[in-house]
KOLGU-4560 file (N, C-alpha, C; in nm, 3 decimals, padded with zeros to 5 digits):
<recs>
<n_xx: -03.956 n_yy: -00.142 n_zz: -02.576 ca_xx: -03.881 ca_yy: -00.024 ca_zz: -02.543 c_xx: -03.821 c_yy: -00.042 c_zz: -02.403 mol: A seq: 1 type: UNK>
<n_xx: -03.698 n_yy: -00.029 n_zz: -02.393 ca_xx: -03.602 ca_yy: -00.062 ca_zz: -02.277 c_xx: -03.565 c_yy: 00.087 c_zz: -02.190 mol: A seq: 2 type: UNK>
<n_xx: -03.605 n_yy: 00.092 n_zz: -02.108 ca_xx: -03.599 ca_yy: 00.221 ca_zz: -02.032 c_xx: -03.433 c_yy: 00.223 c_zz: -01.919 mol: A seq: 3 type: UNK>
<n_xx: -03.401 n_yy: 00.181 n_zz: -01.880 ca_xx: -03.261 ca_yy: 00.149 ca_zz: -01.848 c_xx: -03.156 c_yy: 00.028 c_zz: -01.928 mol: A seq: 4 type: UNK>
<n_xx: -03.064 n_yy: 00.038 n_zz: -01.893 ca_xx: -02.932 ca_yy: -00.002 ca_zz: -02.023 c_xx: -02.937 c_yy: -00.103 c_zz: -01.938 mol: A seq: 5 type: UNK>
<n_xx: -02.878 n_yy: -00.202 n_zz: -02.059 ca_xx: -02.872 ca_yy: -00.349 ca_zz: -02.036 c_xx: -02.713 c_yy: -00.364 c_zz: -01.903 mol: A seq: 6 type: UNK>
<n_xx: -02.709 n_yy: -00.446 n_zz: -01.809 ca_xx: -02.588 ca_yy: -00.420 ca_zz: -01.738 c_xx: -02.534 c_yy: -00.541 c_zz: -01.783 mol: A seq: 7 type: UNK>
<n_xx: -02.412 n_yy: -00.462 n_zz: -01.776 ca_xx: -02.247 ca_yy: -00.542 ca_zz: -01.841 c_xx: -02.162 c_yy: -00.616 c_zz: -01.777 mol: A seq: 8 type: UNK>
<n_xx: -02.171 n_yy: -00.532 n_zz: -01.651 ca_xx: -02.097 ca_yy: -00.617 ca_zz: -01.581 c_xx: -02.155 c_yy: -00.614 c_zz: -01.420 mol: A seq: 9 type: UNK>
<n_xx: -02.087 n_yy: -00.684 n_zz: -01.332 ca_xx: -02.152 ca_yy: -00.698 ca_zz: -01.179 c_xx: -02.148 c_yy: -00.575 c_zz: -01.159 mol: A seq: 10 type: UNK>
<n_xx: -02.230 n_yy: -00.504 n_zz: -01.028 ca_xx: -02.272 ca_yy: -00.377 ca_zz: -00.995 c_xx: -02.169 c_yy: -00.393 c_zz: -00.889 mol: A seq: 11 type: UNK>
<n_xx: -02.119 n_yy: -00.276 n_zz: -00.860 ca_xx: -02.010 ca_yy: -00.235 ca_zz: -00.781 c_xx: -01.886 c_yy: -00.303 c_zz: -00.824 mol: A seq: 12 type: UNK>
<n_xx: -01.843 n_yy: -00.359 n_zz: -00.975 ca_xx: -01.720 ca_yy: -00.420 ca_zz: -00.969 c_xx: -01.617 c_yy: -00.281 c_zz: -01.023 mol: A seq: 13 type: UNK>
<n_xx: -01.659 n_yy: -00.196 n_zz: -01.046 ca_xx: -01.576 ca_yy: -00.112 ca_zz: -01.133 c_xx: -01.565 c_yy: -00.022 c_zz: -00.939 mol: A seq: 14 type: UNK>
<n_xx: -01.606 n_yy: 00.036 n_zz: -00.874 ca_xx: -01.581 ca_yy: 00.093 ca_zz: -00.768 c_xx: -01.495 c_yy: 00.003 c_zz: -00.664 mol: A seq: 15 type: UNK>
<n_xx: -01.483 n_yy: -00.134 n_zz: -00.674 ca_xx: -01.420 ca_yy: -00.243 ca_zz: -00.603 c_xx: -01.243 c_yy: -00.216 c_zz: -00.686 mol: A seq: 16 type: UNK>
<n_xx: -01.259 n_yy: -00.237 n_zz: -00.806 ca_xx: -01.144 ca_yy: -00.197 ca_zz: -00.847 c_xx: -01.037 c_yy: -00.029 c_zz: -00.851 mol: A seq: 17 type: UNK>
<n_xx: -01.147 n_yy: 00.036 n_zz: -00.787 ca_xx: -01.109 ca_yy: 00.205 ca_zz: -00.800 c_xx: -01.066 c_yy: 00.211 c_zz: -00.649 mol: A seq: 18 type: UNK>
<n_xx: -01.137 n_yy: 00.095 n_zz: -00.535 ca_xx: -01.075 ca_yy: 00.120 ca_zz: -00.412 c_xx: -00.960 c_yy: 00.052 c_zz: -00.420 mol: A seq: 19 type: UNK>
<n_xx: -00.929 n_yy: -00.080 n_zz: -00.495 ca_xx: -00.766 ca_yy: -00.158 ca_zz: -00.529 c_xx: -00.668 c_yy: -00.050 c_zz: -00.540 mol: A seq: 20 type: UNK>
<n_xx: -00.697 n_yy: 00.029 n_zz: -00.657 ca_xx: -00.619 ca_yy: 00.160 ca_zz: -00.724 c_xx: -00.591 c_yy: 00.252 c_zz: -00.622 mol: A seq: 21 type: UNK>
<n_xx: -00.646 n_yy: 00.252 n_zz: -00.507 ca_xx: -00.673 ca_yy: 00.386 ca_zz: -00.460 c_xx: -00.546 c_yy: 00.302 c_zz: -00.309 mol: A seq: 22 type: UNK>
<n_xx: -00.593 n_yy: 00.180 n_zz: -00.325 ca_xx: -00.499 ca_yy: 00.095 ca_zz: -00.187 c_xx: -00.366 c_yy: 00.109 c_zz: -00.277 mol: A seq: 23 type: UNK>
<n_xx: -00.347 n_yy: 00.078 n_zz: -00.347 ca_xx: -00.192 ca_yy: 00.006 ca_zz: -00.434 c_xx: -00.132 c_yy: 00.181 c_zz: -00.437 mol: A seq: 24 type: UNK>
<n_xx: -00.201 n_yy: 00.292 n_zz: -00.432 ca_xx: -00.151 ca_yy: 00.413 ca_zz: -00.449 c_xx: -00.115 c_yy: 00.499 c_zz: -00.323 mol: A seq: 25 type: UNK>
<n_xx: -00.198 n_yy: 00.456 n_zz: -00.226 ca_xx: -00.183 ca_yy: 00.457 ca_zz: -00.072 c_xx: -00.008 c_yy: 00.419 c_zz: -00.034 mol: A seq: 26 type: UNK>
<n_xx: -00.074 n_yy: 00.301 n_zz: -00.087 ca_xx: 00.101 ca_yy: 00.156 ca_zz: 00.014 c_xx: 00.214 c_yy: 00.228 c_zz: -00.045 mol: A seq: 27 type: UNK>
<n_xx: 00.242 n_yy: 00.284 n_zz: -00.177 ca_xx: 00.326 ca_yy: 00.351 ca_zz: -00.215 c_xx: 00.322 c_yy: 00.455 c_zz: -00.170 mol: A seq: 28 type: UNK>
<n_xx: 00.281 n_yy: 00.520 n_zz: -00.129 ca_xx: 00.300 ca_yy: 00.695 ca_zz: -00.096 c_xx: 00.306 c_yy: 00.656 c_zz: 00.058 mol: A seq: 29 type: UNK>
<n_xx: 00.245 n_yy: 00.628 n_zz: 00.119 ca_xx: 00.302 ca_yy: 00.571 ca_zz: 00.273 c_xx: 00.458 c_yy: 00.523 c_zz: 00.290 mol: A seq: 30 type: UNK>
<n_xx: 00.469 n_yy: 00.390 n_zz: 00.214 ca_xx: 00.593 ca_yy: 00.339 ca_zz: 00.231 c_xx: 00.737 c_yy: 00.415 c_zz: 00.186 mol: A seq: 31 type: UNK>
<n_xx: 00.670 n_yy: 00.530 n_zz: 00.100 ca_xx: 00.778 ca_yy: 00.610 ca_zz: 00.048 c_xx: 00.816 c_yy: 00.691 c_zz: 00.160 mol: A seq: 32 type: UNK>
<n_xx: 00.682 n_yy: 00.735 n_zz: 00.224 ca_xx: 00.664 ca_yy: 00.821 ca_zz: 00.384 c_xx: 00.764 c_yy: 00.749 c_zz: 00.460 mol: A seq: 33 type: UNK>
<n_xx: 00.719 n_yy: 00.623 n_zz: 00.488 ca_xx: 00.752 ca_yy: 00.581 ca_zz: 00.635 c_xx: 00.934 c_yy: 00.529 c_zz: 00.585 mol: A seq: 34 type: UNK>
<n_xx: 01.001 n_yy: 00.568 n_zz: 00.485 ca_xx: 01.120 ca_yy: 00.550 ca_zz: 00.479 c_xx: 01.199 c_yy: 00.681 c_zz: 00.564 mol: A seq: 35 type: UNK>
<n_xx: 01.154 n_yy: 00.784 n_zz: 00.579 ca_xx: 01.161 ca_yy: 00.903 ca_zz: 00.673 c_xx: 01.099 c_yy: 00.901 c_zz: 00.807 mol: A seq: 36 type: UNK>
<n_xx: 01.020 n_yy: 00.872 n_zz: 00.851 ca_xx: 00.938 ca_yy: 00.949 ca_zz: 00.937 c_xx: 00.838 c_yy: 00.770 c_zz: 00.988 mol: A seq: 37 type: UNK>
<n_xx: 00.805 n_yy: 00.753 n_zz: 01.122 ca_xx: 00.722 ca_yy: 00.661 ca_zz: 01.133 c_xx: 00.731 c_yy: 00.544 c_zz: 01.083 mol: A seq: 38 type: UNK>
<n_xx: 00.898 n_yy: 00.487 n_zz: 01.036 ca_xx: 00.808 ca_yy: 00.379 ca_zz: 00.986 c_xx: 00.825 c_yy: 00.234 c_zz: 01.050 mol: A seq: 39 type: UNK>
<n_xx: 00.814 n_yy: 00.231 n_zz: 01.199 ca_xx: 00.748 ca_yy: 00.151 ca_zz: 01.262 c_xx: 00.607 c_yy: 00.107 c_zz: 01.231 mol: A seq: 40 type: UNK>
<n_xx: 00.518 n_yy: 00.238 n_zz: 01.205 ca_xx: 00.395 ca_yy: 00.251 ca_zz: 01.190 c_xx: 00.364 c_yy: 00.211 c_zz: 01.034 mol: A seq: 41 type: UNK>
<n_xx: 00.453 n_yy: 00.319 n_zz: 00.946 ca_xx: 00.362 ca_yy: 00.296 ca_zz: 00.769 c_xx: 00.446 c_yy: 00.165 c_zz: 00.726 mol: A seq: 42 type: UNK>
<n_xx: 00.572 n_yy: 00.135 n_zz: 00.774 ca_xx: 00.603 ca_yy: 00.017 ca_zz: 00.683 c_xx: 00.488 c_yy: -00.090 c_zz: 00.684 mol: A seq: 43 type: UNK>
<n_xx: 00.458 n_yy: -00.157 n_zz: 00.804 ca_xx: 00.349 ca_yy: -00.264 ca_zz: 00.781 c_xx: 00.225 c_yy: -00.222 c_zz: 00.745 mol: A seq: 44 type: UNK>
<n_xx: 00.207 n_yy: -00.086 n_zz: 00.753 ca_xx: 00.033 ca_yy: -00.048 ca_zz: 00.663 c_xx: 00.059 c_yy: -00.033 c_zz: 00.531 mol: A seq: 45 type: UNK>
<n_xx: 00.199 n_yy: 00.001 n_zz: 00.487 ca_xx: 00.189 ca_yy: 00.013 ca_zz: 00.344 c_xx: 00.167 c_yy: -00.161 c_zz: 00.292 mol: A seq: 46 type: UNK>
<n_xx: 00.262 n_yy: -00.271 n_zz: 00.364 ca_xx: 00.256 ca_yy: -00.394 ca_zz: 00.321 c_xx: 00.102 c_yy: -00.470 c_zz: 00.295 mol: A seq: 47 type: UNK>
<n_xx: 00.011 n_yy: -00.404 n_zz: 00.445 ca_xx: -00.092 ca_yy: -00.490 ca_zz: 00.456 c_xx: -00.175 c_yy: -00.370 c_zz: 00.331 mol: A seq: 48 type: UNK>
<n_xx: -00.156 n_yy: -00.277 n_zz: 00.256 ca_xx: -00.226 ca_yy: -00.210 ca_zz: 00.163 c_xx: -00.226 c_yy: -00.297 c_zz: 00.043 mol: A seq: 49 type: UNK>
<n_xx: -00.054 n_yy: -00.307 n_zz: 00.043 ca_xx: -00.052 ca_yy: -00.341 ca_zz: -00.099 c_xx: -00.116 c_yy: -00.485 c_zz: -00.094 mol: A seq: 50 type: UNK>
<n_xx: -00.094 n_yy: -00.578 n_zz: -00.007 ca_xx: -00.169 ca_yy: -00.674 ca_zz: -00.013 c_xx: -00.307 c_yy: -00.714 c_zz: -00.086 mol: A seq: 51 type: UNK>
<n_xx: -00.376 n_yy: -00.640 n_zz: 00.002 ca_xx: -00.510 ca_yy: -00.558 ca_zz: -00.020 c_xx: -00.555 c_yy: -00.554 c_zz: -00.133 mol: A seq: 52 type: UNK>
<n_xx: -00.467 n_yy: -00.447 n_zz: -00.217 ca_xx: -00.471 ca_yy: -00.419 ca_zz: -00.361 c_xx: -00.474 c_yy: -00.512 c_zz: -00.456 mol: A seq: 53 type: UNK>
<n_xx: -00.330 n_yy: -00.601 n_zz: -00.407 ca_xx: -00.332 ca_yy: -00.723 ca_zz: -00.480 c_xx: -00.466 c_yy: -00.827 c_zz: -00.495 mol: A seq: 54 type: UNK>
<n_xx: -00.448 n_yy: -00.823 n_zz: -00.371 ca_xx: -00.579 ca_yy: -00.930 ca_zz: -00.367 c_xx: -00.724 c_yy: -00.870 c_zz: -00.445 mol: A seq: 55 type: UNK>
<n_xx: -00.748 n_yy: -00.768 n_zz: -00.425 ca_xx: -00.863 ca_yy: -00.726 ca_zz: -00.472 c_xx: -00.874 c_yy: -00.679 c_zz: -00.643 mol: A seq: 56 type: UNK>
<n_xx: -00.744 n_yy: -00.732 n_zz: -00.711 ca_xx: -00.739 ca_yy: -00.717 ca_zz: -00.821 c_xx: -00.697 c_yy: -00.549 c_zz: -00.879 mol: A seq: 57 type: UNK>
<n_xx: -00.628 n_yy: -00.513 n_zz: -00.817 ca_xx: -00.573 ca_yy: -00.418 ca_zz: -00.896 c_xx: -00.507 c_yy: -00.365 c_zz: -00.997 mol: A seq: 58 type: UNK>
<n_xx: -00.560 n_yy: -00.220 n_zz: -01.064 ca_xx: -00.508 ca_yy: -00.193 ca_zz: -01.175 c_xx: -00.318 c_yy: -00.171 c_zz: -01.197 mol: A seq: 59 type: UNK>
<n_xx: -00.278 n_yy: -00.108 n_zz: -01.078 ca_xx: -00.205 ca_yy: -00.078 ca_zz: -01.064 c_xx: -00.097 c_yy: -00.186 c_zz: -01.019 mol: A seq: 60 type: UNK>
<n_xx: -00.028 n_yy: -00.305 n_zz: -01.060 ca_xx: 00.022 ca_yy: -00.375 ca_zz: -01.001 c_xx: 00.112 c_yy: -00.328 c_zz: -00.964 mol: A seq: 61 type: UNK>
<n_xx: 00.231 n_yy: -00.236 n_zz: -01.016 ca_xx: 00.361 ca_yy: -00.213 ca_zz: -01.042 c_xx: 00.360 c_yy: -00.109 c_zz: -00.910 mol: A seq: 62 type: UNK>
<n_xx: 00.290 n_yy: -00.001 n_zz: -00.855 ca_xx: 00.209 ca_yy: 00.065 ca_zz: -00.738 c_xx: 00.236 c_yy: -00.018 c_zz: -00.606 mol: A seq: 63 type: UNK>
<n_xx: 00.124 n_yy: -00.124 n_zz: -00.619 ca_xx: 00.137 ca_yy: -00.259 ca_zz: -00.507 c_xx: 00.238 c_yy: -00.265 c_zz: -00.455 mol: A seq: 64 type: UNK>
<n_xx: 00.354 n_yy: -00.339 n_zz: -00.594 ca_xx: 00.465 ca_yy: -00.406 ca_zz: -00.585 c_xx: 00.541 c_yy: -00.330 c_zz: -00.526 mol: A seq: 65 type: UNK>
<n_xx: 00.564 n_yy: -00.193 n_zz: -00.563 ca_xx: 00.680 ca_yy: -00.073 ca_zz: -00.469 c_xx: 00.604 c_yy: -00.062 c_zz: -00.386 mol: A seq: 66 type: UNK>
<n_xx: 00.510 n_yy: -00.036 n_zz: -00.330 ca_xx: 00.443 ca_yy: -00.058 ca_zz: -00.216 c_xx: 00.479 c_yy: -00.111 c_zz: -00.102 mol: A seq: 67 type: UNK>
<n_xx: 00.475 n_yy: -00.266 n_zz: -00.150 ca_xx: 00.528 ca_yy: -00.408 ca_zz: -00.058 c_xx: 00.666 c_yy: -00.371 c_zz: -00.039 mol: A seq: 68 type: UNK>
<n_xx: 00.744 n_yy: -00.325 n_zz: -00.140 ca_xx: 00.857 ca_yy: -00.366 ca_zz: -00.144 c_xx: 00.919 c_yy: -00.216 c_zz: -00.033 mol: A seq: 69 type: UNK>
<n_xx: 00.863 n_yy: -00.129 n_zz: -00.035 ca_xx: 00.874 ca_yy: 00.019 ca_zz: 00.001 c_xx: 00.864 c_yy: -00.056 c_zz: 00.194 mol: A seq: 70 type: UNK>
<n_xx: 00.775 n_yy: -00.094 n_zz: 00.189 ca_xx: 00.729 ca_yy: -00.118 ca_zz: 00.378 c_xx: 00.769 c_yy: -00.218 c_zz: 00.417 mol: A seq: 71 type: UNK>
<n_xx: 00.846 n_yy: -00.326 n_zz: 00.293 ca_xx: 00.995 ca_yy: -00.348 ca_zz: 00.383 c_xx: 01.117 c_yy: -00.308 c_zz: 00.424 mol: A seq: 72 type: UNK>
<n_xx: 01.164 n_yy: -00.230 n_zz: 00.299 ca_xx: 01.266 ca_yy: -00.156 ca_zz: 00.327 c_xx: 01.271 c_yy: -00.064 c_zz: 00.437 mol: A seq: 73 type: UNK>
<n_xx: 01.101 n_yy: -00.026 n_zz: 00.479 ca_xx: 01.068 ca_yy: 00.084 ca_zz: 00.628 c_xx: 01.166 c_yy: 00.004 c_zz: 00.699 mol: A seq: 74 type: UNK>
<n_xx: 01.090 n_yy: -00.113 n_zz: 00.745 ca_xx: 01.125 ca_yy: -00.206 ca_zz: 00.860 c_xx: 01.279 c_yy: -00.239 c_zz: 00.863 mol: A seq: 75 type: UNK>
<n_xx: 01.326 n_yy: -00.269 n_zz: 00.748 ca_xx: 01.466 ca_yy: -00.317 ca_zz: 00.747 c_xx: 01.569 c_yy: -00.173 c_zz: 00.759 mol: A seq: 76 type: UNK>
<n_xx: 01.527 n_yy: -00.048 n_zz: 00.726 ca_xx: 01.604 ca_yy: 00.115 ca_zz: 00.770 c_xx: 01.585 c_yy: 00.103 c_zz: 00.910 mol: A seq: 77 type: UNK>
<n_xx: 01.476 n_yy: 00.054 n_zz: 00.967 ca_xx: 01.439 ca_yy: 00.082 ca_zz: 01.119 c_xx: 01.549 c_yy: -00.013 c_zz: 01.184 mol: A seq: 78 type: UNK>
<n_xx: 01.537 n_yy: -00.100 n_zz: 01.165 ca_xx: 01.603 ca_yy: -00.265 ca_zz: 01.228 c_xx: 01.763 c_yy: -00.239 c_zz: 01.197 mol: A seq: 79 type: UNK>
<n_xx: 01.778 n_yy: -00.128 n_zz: 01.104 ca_xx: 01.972 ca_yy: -00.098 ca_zz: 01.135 c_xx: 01.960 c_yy: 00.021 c_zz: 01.154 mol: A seq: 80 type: UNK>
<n_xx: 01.869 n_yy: 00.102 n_zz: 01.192 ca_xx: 01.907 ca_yy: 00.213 ca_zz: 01.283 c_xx: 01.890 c_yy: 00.139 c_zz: 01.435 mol: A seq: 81 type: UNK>
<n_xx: 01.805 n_yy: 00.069 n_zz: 01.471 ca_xx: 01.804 ca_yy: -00.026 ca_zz: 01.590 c_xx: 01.970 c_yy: -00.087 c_zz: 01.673 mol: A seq: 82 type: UNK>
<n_xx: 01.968 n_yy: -00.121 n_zz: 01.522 ca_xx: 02.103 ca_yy: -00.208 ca_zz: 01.533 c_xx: 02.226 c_yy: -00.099 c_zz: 01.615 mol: A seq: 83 type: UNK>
<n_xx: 02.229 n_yy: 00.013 n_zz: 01.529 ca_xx: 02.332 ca_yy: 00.133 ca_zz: 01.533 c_xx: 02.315 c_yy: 00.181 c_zz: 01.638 mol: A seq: 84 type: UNK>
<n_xx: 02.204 n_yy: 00.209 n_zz: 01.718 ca_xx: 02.193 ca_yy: 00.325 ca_zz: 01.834 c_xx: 02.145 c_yy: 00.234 c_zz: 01.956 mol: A seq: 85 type: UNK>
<n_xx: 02.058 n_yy: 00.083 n_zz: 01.955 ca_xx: 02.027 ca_yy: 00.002 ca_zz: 02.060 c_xx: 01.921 c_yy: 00.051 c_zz: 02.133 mol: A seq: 86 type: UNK>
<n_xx: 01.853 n_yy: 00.116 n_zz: 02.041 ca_xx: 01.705 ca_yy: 00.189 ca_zz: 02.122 c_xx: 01.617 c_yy: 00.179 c_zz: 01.990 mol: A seq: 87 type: UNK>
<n_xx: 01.500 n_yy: 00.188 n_zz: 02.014 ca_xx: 01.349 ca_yy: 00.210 ca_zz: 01.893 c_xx: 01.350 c_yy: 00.306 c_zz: 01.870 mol: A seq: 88 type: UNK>
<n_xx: 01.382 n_yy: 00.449 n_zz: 01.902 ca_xx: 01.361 ca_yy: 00.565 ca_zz: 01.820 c_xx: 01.512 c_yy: 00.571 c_zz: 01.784 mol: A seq: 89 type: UNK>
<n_xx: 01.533 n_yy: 00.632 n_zz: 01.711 ca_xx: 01.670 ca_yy: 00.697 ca_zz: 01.629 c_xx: 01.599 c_yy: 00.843 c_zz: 01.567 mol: A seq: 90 type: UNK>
<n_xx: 01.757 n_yy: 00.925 n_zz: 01.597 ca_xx: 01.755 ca_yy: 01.039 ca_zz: 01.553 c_xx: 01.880 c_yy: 01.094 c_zz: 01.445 mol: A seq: 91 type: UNK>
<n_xx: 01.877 n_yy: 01.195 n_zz: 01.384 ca_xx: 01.990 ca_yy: 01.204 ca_zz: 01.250 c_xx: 02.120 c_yy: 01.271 c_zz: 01.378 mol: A seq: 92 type: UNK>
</recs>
């Protein structure tokens, strides 16, 4: 008679993958942020998220990927408002 269930898989791999999900969902909602507002700051946290995600096997690839792709576009909106006004902050 077996009093606890046989384990299936490694312990903590299903919470390792829920923090991936939770990074790859971050980098997107940041990088979507920092296309407005900050994104000196969220473009490279959304990049080093989605990274993150990637690496740690995430469910969400497609998340990640706009992610990455989101916190470059920060940097590259910033770098031609740079261009346009010749200062680090820009205003509308």
């Amino acid at each position: 008679m077996h009093l606890t269930a046989p384990a299936t898989a490694r312990p903590g791999a299903r919470s390792r993958t829920r923090d991936a999900d939770g990074m790859a969902v971050a980098s997107f909602i940041l990088g979507l942020l920092g296309l407005l507002v900050f994104n000196l700051f969220l473009g490279p946290t959304a990049i080093v998220l989605a990274a993150a995600a990637l690496w740690r096997g995430t469910g969400r690839k497609g998340r990640a990927y706009l992610g990455m792709g989101l916190g470059v576009a920060d940097l590259l909106v910033l770098l031609a408002f740079i261009q346009m006004d010749s200062t680090l902050s820009w205003s509308f």
